[in-house]
N, C-alpha and C positions, 0 to 999 in steps of 0.2 A: 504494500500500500504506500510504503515510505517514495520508492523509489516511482509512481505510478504520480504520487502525488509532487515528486519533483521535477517529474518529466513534466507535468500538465502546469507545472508553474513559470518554466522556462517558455513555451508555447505561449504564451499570455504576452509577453512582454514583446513578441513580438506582431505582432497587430500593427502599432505605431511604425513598426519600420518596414512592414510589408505596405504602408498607406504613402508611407514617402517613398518610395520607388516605384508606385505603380499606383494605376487606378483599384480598388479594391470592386473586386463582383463576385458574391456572397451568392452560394449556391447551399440550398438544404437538400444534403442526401441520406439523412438516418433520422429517428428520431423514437424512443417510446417512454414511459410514465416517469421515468427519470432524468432524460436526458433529450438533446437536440443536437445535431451533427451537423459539420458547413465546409465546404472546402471554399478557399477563395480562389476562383476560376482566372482572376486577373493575376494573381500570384505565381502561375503554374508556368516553370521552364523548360524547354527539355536540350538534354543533351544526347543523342542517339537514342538507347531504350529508354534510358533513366530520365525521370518528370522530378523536379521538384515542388511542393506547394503546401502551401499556409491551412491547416485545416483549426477549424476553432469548434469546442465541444462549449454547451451551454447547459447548467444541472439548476432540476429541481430542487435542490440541495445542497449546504456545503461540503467539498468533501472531505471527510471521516470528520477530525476535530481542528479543522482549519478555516479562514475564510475565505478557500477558494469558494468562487461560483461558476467562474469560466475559464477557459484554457485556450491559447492557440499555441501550434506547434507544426514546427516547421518539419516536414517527412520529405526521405527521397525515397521514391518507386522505382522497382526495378522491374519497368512493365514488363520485357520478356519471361523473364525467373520468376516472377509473381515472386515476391520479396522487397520487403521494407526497412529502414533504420528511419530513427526518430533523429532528430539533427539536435535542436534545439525548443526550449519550453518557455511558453509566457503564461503566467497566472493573473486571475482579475479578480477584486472582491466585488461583492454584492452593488457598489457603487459605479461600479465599471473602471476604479482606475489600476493601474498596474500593481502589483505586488511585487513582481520582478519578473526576470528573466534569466535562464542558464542556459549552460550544454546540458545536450542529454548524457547520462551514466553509461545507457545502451550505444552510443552512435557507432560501437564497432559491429552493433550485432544486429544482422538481417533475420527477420522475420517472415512468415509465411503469414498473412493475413485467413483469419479462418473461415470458413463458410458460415453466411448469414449473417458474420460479425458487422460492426460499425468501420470497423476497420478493411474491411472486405469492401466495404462501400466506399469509402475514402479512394482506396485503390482503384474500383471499377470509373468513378466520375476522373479521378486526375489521369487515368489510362488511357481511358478509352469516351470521355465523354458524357458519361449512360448515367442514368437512376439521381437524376437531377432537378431539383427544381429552384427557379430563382427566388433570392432573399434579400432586400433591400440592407436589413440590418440585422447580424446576428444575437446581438445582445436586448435590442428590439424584442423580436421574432421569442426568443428566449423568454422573456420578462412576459409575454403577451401566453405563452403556454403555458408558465407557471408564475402565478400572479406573486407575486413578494411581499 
């Protein structure tokens, strides 16, 4: 949980600097009674197979005994290999401002995205395009699902 909740705190901080280098377009591709999923589609680079991009999680909840609310975090896709590493983490509290940002602990370790997961989803929209729908604002969008 430690290292899940310092991954999603390093992802947060980065928002602000995915908004200065790029248009931000907020796509929701996951969402159920807890949570709400977003990749930023304006974020998204690719180098040969490999995509990288901004994805930002939004919780009914803070999570475990912290005050995250929100999370964005920078992933690279290894669209061939269907395999991911988490790069970097930014954390938001309830007020939407930053809490910080890190590297991820993971960033040497690729991952296999599971079936059905949110993360499965992450991978299908920065891949391939798919299972997408657009989202003006994800902290919005978040705040409007699960009222505060």
């Amino acid at each position: 949980m430690r290292l899940f909740l310092a991954a999603a705190a390093a992802a947060i901080t980065m928002i602000p600097a995915a908004a200065s280098a790029q248009v931000q377009d907020w796509v929701r591709v996951a969402g159920n009674d807890q949570m709400l999923a977003f990749v930023d589609a304006g974020s998204i680079t690719r180098n040969g197979t490999k995509a990288t991009a901004v994805t930002f999680s939004g919780y009914a909840k803070p999570l475990g005994e912290t005050d995250i609310w929100f999370t964005a975090v920078k992933v690279e896709y290894n669209c061939s290999a269907n395999s991911f590493r988490t790069l970097e983490y930014t954390y938001y509290g309830k007020d939407r401002r930053s809490l910080g940002t890190e590297a991820s602990f993971t960033i040497n370790e690729n991952r296999t995205p599971k079936t059905g997961s949110i993360d499965e989803r992450f991978f299908q929209y920065t891949c391939n395009g798919t299972n997408g729908t657009p989202s003006g604002n994800p902290f919005r969008d978040t705040e409007a699902r699960f009222p505060r």
